[in-house]
C-alpha atoms as a printed R data frame, in Angstrom:
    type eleno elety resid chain resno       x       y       z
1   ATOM     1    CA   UNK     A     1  13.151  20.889  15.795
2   ATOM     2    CA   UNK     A     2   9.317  20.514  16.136
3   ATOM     3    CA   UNK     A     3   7.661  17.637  14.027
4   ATOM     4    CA   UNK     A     4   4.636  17.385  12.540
5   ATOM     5    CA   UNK     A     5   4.015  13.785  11.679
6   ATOM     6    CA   UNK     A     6   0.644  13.112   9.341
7   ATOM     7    CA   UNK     A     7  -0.295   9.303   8.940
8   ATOM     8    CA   UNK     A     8  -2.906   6.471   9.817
9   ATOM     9    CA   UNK     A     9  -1.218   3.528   7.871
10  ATOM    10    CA   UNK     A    10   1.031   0.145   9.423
11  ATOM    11    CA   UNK     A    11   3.603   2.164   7.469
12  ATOM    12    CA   UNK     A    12   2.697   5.084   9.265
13  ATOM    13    CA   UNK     A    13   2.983   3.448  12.517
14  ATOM    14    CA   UNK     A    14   6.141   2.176  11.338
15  ATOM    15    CA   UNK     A    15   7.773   5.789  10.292
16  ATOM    16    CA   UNK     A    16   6.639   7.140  13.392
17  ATOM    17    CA   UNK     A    17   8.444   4.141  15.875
18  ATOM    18    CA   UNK     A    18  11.454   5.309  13.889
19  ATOM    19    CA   UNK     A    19  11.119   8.600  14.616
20  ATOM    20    CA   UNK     A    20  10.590   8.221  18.303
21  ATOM    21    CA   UNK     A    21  13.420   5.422  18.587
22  ATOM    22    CA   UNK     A    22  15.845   8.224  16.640
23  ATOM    23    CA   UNK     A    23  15.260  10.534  19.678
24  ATOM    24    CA   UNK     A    24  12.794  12.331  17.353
25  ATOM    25    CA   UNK     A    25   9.905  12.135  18.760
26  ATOM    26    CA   UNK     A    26   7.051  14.457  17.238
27  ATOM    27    CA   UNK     A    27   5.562  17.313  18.419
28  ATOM    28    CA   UNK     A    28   1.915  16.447  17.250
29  ATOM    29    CA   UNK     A    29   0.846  13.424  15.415
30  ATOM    30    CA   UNK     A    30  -2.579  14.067  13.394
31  ATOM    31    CA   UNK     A    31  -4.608  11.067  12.191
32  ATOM    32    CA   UNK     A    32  -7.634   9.438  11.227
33  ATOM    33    CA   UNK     A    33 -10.087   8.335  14.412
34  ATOM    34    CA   UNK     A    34 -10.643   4.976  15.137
35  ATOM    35    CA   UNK     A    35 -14.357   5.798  13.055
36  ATOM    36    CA   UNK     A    36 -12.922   6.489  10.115
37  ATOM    37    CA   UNK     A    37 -10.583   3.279   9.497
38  ATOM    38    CA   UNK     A    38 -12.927   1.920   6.810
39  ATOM    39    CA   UNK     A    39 -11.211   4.700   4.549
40  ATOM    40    CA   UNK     A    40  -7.396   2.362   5.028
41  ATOM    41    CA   UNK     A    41  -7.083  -1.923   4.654
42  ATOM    42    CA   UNK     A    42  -3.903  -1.180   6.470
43  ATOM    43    CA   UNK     A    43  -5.047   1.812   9.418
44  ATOM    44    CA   UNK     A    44  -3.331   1.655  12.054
45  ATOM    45    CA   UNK     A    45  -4.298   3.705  15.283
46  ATOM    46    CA   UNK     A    46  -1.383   5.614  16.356
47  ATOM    47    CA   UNK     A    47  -2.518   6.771  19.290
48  ATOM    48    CA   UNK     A    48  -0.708   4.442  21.255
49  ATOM    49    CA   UNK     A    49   2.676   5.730  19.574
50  ATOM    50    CA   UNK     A    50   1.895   9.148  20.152
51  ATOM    51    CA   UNK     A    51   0.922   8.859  23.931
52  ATOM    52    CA   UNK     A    52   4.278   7.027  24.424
53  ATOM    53    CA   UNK     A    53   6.084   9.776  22.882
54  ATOM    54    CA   UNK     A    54   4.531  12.698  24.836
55  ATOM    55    CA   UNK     A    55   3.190  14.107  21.051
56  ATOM    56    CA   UNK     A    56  -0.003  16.101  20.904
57  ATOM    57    CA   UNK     A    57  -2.945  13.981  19.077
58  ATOM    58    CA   UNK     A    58  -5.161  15.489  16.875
59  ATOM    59    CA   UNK     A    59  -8.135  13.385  14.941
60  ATOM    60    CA   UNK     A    60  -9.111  14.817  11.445
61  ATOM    61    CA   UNK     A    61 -10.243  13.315   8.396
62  ATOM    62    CA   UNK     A    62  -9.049  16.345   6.086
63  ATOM    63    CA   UNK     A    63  -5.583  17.722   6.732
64  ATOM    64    CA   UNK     A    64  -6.810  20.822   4.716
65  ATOM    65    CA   UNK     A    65  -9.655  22.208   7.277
66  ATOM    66    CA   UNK     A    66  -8.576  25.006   9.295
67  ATOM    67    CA   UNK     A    67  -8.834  23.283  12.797
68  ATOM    68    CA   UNK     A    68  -5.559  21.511  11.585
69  ATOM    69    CA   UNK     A    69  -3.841  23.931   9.912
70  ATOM    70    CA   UNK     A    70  -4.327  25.978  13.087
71  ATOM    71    CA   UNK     A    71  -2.986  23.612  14.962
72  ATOM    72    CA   UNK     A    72   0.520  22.761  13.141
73  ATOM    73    CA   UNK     A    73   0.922  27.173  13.109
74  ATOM    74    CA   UNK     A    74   0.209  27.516  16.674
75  ATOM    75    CA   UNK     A    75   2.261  24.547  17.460
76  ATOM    76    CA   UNK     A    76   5.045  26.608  15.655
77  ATOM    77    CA   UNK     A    77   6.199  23.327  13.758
78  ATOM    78    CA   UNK     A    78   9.228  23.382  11.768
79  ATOM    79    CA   UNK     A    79   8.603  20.422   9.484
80  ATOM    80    CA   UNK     A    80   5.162  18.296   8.691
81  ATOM    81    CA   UNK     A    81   5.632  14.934   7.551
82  ATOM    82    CA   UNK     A    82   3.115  12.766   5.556
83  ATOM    83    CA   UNK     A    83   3.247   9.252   5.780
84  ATOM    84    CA   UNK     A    84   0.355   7.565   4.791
85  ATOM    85    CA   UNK     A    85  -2.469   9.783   4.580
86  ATOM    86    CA   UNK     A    86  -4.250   9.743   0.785
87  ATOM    87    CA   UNK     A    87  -5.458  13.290   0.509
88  ATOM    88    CA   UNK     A    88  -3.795  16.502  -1.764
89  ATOM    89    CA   UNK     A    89  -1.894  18.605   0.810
90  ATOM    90    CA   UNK     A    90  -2.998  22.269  -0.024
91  ATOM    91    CA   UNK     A    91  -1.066  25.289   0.407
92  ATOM    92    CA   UNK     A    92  -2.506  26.190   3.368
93  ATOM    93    CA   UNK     A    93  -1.291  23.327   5.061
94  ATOM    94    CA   UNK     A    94   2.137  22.589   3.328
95  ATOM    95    CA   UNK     A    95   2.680  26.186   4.251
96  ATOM    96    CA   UNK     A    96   2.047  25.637   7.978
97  ATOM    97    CA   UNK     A    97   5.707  24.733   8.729
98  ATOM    98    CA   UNK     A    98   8.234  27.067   8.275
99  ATOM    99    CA   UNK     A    99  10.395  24.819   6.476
100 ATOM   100    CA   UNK     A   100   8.019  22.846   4.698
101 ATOM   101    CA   UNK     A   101   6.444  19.627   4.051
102 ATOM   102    CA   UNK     A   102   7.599  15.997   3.428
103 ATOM   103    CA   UNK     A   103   6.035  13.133   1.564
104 ATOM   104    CA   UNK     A   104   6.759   9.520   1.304
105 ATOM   105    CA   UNK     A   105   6.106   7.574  -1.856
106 ATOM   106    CA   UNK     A   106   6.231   3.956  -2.616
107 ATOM   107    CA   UNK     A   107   7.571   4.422  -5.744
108 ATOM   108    CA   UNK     A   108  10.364   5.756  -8.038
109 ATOM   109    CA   UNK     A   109   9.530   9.241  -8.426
110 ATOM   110    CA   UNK     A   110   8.771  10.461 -11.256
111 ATOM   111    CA   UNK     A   111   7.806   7.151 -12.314
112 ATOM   112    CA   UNK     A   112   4.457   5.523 -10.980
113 ATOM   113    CA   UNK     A   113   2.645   8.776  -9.080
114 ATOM   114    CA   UNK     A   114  -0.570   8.354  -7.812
115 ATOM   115    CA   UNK     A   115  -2.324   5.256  -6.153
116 ATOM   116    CA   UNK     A   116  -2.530   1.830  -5.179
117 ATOM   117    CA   UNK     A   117   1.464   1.993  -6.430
118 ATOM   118    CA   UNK     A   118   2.514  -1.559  -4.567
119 ATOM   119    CA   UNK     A   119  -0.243  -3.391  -5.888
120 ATOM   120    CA   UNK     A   120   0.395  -1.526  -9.738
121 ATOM   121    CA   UNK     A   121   4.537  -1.916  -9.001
122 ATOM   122    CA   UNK     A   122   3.735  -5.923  -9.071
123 ATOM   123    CA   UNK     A   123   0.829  -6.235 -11.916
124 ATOM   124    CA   UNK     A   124   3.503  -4.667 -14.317
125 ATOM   125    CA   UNK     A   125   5.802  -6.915 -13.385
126 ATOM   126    CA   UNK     A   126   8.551  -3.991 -12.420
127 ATOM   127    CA   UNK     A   127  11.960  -5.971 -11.660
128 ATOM   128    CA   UNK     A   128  13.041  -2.920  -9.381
129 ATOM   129    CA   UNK     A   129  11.142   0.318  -8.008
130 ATOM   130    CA   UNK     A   130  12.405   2.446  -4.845
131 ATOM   131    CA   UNK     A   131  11.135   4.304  -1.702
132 ATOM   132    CA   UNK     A   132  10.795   8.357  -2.272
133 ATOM   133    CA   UNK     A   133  11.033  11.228   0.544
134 ATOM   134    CA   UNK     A   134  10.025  14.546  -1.216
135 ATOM   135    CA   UNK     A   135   8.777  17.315  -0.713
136 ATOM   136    CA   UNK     A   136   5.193  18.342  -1.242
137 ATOM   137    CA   UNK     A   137   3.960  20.913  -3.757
138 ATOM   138    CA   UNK     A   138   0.191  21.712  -5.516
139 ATOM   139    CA   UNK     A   139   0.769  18.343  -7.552
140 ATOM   140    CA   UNK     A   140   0.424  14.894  -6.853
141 ATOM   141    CA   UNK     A   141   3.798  13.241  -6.000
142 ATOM   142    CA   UNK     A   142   5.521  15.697  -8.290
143 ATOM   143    CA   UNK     A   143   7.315  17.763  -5.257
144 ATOM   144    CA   UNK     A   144  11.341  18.236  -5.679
145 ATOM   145    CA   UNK     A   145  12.810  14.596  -3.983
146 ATOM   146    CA   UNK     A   146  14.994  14.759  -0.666
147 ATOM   147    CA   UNK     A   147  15.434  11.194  -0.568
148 ATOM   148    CA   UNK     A   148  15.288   7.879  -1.867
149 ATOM   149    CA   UNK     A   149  16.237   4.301  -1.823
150 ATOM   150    CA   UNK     A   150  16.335   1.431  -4.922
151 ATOM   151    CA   UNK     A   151  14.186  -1.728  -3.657
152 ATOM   152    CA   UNK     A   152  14.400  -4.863  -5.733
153 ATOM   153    CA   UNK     A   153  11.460  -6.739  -7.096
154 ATOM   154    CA   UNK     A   154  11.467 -10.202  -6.576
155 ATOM   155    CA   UNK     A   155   9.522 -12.108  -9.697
156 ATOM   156    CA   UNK     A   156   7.757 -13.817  -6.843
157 ATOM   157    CA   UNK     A   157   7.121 -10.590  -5.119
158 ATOM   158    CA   UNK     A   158   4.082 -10.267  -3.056
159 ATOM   159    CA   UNK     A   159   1.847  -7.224  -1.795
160 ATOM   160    CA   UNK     A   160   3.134  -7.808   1.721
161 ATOM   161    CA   UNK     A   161   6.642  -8.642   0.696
162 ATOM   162    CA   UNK     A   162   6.703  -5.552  -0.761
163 ATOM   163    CA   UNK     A   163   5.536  -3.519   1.446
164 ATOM   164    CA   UNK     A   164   7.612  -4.568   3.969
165 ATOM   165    CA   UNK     A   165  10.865  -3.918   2.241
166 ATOM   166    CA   UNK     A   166   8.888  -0.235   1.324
167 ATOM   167    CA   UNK     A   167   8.317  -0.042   5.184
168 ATOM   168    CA   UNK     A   168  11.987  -1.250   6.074
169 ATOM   169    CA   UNK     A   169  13.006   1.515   3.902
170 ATOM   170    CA   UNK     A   170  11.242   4.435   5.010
171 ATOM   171    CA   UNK     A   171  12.336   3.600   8.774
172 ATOM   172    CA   UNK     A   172  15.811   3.743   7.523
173 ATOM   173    CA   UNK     A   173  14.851   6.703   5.334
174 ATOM   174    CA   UNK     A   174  13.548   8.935   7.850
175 ATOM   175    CA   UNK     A   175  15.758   9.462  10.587
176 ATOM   176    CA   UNK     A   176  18.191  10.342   7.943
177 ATOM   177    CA   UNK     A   177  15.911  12.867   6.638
178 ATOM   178    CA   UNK     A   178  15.722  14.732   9.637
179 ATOM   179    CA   UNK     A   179  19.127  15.249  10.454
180 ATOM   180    CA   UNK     A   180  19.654  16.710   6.467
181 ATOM   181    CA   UNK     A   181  16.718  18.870   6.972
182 ATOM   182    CA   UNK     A   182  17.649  20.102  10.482
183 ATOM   183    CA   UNK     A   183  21.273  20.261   9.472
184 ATOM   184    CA   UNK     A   184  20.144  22.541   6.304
185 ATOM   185    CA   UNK     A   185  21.318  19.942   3.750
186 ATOM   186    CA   UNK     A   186  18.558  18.605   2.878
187 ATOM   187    CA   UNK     A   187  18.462  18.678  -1.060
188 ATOM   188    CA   UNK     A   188  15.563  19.438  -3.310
189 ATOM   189    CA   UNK     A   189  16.094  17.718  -6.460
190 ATOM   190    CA   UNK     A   190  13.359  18.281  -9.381
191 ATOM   191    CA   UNK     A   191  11.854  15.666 -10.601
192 ATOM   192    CA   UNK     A   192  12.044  14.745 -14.835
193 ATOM   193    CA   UNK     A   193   8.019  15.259 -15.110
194 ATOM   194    CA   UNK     A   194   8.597  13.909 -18.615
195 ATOM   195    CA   UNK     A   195   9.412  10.846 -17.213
196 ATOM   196    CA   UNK     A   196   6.540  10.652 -15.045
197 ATOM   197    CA   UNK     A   197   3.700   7.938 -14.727
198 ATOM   198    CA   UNK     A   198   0.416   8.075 -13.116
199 ATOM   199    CA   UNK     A   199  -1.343   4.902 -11.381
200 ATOM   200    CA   UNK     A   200  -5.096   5.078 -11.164
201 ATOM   201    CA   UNK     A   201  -7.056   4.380  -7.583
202 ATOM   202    CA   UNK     A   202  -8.002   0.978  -7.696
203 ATOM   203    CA   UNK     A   203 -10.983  -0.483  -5.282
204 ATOM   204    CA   UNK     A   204 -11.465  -3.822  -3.853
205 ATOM   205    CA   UNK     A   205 -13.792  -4.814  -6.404
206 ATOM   206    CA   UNK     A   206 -10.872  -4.741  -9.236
207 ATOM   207    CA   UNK     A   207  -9.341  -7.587  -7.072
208 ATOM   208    CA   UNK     A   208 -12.475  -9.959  -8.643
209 ATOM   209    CA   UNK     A   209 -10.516 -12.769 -11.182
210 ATOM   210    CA   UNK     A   210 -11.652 -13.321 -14.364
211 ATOM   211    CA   UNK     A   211 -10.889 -17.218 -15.241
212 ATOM   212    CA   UNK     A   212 -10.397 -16.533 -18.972
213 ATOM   213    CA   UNK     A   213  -7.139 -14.822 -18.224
214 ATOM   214    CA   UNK     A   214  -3.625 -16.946 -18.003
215 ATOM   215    CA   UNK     A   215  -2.482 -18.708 -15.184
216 ATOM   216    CA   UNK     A   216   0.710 -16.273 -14.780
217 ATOM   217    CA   UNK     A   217  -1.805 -12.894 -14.752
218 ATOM   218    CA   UNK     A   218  -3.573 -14.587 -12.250
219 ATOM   219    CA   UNK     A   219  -1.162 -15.746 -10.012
220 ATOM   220    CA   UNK     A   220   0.545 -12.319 -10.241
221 ATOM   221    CA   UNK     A   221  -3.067 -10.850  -9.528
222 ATOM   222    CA   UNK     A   222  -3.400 -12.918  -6.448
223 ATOM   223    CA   UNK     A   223  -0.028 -11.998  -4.861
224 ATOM   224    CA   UNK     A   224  -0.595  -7.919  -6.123
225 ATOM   225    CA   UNK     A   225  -3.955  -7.387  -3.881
226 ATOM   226    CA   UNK     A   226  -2.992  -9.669  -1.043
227 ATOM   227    CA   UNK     A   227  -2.443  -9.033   2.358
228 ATOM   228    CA   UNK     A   228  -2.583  -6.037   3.530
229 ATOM   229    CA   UNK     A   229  -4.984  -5.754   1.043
230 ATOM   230    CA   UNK     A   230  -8.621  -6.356   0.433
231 ATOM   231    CA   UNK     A   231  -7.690  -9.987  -1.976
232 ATOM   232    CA   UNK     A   232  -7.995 -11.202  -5.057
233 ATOM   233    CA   UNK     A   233 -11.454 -13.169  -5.194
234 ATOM   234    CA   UNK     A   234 -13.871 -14.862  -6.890
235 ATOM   235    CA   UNK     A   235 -17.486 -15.976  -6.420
236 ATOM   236    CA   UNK     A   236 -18.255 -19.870  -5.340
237 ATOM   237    CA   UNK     A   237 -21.695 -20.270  -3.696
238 ATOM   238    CA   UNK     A   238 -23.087 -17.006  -3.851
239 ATOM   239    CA   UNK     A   239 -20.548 -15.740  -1.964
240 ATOM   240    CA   UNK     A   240 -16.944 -14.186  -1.993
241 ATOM   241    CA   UNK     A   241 -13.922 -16.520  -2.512
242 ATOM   242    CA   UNK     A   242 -10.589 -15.020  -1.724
243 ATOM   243    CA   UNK     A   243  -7.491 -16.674  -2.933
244 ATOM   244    CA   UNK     A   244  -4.498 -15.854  -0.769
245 ATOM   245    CA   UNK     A   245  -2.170 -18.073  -1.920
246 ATOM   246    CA   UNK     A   246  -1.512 -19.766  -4.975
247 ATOM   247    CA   UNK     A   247   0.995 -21.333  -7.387
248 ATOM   248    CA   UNK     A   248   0.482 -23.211 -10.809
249 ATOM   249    CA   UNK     A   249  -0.205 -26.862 -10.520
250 ATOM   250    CA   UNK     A   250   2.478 -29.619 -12.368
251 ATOM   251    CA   UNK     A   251   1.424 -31.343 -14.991
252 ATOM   252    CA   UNK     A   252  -1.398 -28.676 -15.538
253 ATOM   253    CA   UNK     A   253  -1.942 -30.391 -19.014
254 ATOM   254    CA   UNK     A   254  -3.636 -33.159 -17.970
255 ATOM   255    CA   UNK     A   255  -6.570 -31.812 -16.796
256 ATOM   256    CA   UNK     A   256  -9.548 -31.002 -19.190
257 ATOM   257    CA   UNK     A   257 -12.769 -28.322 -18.334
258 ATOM   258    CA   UNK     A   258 -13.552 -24.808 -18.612
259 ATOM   259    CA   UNK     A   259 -11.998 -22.093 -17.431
260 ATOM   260    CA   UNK     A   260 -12.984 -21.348 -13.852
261 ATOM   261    CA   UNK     A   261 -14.165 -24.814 -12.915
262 ATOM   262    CA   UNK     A   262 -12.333 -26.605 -10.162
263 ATOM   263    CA   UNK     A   263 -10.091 -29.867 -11.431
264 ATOM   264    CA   UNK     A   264  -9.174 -31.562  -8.776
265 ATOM   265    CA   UNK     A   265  -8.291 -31.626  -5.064
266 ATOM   266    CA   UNK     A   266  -4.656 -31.591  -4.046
267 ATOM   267    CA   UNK     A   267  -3.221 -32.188  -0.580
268 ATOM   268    CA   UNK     A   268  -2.835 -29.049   0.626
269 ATOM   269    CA   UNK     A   269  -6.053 -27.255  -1.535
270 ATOM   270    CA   UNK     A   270  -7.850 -27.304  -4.657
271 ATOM   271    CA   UNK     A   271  -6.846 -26.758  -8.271
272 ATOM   272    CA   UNK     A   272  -8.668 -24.310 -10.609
273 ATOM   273    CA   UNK     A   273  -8.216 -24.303 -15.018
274 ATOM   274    CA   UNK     A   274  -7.401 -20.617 -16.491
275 ATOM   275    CA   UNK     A   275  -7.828 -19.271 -19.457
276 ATOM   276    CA   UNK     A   276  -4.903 -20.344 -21.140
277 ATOM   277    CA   UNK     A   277  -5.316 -24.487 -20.075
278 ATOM   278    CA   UNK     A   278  -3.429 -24.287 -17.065
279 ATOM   279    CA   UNK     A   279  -4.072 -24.445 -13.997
280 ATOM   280    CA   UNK     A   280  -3.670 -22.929 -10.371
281 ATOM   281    CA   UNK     A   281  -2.809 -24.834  -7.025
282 ATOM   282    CA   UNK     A   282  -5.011 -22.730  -4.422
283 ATOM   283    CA   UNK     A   283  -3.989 -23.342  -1.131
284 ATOM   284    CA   UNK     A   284  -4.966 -20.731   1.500
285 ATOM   285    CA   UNK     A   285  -8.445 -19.533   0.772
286 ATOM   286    CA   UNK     A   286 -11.220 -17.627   2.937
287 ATOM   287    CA   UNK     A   287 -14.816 -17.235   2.262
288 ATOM   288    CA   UNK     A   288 -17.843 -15.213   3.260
289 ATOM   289    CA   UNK     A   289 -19.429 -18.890   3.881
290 ATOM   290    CA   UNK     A   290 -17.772 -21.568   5.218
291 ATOM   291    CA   UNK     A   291 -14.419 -22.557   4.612
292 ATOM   292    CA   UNK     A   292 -15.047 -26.031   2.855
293 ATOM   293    CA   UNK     A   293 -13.306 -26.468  -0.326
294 ATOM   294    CA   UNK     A   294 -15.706 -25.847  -3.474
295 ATOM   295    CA   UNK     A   295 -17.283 -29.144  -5.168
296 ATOM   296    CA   UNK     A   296 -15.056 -31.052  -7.409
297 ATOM   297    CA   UNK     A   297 -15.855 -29.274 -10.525
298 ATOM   298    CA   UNK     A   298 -18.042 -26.595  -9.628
299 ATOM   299    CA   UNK     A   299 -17.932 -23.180 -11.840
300 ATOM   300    CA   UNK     A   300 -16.079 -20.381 -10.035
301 ATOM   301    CA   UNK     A   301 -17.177 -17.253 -10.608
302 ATOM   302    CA   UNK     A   302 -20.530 -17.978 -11.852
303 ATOM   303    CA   UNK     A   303 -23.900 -16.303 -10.735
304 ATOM   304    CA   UNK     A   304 -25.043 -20.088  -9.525
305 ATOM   305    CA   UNK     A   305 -21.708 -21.102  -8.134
């Protein structure tokens, strides 16, 4: 069966090893060039995966323009898998392959379509979501599903953690997939589009914190837009703050300021008060200068701070 595998994501790069260690190694691998990783926090070049395989490489930024298209027809590919790539497939090139086109999804389809789902999956505070094979149609995540596996949310869940058990999943996921769909029993369930949910696109700059908020929105902000994310941040000296790690500090109560201004240093970091009197232990930080904690009760996130 010839493979078309779409992707320029670590979980691309993961999907594909899969493939290749399941003795189904693609026929062409298509993906963003090494100029164009500004448009993915987590790109991946997969060139090195695709040379190893003996797969055709093709750079593109649009799966949609003909050069690609072309390419998967004349290749005579049977099945085109996308695995990381955030573009609308359009008929043209879902069409391509003669049996079709597969998506993965970090999410439990119908529920939470669209983007930035891992970061969304831990802001609302979901206690369980799932990994989603389906196949592609003219909507957005909205294609019948072929596939998919219940993950657990931890209530400590980060944006890594999760995305490694997403990751873990689709590896499992895909081989599997294959064999159903070169088999011919792969199933095409419809999805309940009652049921559905849609995520909006969220940028880097909706990782900023705003002090006034609790401790516990906070702290869940902080581990949502993590690594392999841009980071939840704030601004301390004119500059960018990032907060990678955090957890609420004991005895929280017995510290008295605004919210946003730093109350005290601990052993391993610096403590910050929130909106609702308590306050957060930060202890793994980075910033655009320096890497000094801020002044004992300086104003975070203030234009002079």
């Amino acid at each position: 069966m010839r493979i078309a595998f779409v992707g320029a994501v670590e979980g691309s790069a993961i999907g594909l090893k899969a493939l290749i260690d399941a003795e189904f190694p693609p026929s062409i691998v298509v993906t963003l060039p090494p100029e164009a990783r500004f448009r993915h926090s987590d790109y991946v070049d997969l060139t090195p995966l695709a040379n190893a395989a003996g797969s055709a490489l093709l750079h593109a930024t649009h799966v949609n323009r003909p050069e690609v298209v072309n390419a998967l027809r004349a290749m005579g590919v049977d099945i085109t898998l996308v695995i990381g790539w955030s573009q609308i497939c359009g008929e043209a090139f879902r069409s391509a392959a003669r049996i079709g086109s597969i998506g993965f999804h970090p999410a439990p389809l119908p529920r939470l379509r669209g983007r930035a789902v891992i970061p969304w999956t831990i802001l609302l505070g979901e206690s369980e979501t799932a990994a989603s094979l389906f196949w592609l149609d003219n909507g957005v995540d909205s294609g019948p599903i072929l596939m998919q596996e219940p993950i657990e949310v931890s209530p400590e869940e980060t944006a890594r953690g999760l995305y490694a058990k997403q990751t873990g999943a689709l590896a499992r996921m895909l081989p599997k997939a294959i064999r159903l769909i070169r088999d011919g029993e792969a199933p095409k369930i419809p999805q309940d589009h009652g049921a559905a949910t849609y995520c909006a696109k969220r940028t880097p700059e909706d990782g900023r914190i705003d002090w006034r908020e609790p401790a516990e929105a906070i702290l869940r902000l902080i581990r949502a837009v993590g690594d392999p994310y841009p980071g939840a941040f704030t601004t301390h000296n004119r500059g960018r703050l990032f907060i990678d790690e955090a957890r609420l500090l004991p005895d929280s109560h017995r510290y008295i300021g605004l919210a946003g201004q730093v109350q005290c240093y601990t052993p391993d970091g610096f403590a910050v008060r929130c909106g609702d009197g308590l306050s957060i232990n930060i202890t793994r930080w980075r910033q655009e200068q320096g890497s000094a904690r801020p002044n004992l009760h300086a104003k975070l996130g203030t234009p002079d701070q």
